[in-house]
N, C-alpha and C positions, 0 to 999 in steps of 0.2 A: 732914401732908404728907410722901409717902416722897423719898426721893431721888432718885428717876427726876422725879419733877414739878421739885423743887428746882430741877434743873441745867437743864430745859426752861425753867423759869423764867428763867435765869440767861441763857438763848442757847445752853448748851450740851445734850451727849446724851452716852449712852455707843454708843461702840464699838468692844464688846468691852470688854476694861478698861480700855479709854484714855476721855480724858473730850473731845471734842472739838467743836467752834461745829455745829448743829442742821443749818445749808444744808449743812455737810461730807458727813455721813452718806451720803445719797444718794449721791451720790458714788463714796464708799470703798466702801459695799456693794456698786453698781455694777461698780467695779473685780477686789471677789470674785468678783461671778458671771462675769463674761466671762472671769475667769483659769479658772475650773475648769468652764465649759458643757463642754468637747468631754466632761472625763472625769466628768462630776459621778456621770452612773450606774453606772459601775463603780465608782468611790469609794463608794457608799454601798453597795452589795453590799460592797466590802469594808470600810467601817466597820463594817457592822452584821453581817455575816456572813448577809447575806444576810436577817434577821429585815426588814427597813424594807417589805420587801413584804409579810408580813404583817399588819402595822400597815396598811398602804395600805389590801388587801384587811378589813379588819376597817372601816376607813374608810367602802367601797363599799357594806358588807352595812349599817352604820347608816344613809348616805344614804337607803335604801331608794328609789332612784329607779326609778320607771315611764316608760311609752311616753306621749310627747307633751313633757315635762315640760324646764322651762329651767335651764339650770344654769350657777352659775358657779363657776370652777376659779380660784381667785384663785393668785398663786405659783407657777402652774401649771410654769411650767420644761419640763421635757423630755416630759409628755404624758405618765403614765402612767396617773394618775385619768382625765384627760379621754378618753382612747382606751377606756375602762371605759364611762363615762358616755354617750359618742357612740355605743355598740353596745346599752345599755338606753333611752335617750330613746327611736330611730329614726329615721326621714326627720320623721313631725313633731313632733320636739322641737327643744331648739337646747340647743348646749353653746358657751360662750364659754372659752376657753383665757385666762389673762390671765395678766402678768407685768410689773413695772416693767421687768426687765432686756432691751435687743435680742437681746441673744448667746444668752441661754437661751432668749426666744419662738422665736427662728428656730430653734433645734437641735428644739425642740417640734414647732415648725408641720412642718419637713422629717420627721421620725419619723411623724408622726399621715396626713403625705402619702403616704408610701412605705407604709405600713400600710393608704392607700386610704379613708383618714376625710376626706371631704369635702362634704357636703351638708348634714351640721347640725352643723358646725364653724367657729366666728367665731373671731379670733383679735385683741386688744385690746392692746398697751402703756398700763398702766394706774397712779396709783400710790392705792392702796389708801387711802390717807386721802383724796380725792377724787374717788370711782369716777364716770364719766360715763355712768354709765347711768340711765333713768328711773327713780320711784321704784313698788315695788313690781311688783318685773318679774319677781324669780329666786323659783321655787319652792324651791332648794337654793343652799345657796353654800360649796365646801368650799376651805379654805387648809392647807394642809400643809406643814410646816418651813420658815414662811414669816415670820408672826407675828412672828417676834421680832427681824427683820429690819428691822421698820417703826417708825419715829422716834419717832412718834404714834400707837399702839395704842389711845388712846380712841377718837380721832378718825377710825381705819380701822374700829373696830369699830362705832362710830356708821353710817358709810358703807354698811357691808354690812345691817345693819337697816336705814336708809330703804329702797336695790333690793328688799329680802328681800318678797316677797308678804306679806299674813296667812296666818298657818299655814305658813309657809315656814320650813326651819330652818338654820342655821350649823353647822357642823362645823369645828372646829379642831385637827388634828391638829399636835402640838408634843413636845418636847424639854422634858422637865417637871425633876421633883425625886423621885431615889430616894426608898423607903419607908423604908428601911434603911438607916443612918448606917452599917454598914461595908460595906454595897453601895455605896456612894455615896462613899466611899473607896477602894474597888476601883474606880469608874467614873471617880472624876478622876484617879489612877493613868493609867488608860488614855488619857485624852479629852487629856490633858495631854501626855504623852510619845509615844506612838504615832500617835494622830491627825498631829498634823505629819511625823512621820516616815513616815508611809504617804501622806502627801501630797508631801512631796519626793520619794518611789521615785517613787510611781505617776501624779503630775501636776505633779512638777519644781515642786510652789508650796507650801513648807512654811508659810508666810505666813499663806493664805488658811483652812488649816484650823486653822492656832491662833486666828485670830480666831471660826472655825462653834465652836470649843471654848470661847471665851470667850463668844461670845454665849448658850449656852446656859446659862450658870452667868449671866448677866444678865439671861435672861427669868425674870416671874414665875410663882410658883407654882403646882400648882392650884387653890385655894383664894384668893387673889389673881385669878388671871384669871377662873375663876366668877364673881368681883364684881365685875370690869372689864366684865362680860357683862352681869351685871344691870344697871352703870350705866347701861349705853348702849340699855339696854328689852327685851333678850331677857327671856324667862321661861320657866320650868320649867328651867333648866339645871343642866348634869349633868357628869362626867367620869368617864372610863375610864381607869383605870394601865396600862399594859401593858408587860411585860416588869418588873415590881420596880417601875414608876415614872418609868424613864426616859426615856420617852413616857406623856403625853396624850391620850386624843381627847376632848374638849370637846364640847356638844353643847347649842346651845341654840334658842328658839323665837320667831319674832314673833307675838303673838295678836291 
């Protein structure tokens, strides 16, 4: 038993490196997102220098999504996958946008609006470990820097296999674990000191992104989440390093 189950067991969770009662989470996470929706996209352009779209788009080209095809954008936040997705499905596919948080669905839903996506666009407050959608519905279902966000990671990943079609596959784009022990030194260097500080300049909430810096160093590994995947009945799964490691994409299948 790792220590993530442990403290589940206990009543408690981590978040970030605090250890705090399981109902809290929700909550606090909650609390992040609605602090940083307005800026969250310019933040991440400039956490990443702009690489996180590439990763995105490296996302879009695995989906491999076709016209007709149902998808769901779990985490989805501010529309970038899903505004991708809603111009490959067509009129008869359906793309569902989904998101636990209000503040980020609505900043979504207003972008994917004014962008003029609306006829095979659904838009869902959802929380991932009890998705209400029928089973075996989604051809694709992709979550990005979302995962690790979610309390019960078995039990969201469970979730997204029952909707998931046969032949349907998951995509989990995540914040993983350098290759390189002193990349990965250089990376918490950065994630630790800068992150917050480019969050107080640039969203007045130094807060919020030392806790997206702690959360990352407490999501599981690749290798770890692979078999979190398997447990929950995907198969064939796979993962991509990109960037040294410090991104994920995940990639698995219901048969």
């Amino acid at each position: 038993m790792n220590e993530n189950q442990k403290t589940e067991k206990e009543g408690t969770t981590h978040f970030g490196f605090q250890e705090v009662p399981v109902e809290e989470k929700v909550q606090r996470v909650g609390e992040v997102f609605r602090s940083v929706a307005g800026s969250y996209d310019v933040m991440n352009d400039v956490m990443s220098l702009g690489i996180h779209r590439l990763w995105k788009r490296f996302t879009i080209d695995q989906a491999a999504v076709r016209k007709g095809m149902r998808i769901l954008d779990l985490a989805g936040g501010t529309g970038d996958l899903a505004l991708r997705f809603a111009r490959l499905v067509g009129d008869e596919g359906e793309v569902v946008l989904a998101d636990i948080n209000e503040a980020m669905l609505r900043e979504g839903r207003s972008r994917l609006i004014d962008k003029g996506v609306v006829g095979n666009m659904r838009y869902a407050q959802v929380n991932a470990e009890c998705l209400p959608f029928q089973d075996n519905y989604f051809d694709v279902i992709t979550i990005a820097f979302g995962l690790r966000n979610v309390t019960d990671k078995e039990a969201a990943l469970r979730s997204m296999y029952r909707v998931l079609k046969p032949g349907g596959k998951l995509l989990v784009l995540e914040f993983s674990k350098p290759i390189s022990k002193t990349f990965g030194k250089i990376y918490d260097a950065y994630s630790f000191k800068a992150l917050p500080l480019m969050g107080k300049l640039i969203a007045n909430d130094a807060e919020s992104y030392q806790y997206l810096a702690e959360s990352i160093r407490m999501h599981p590994d690749q290798e770890t989440l692979k078999a979190m995947m398997e447990s929950a009945g995907f198969e064939r799964c796979d993962y991509h390093n990109l960037s040294g490691g410090i991104v994920a994409l995940h990639k698995g299948y219901k048969i």
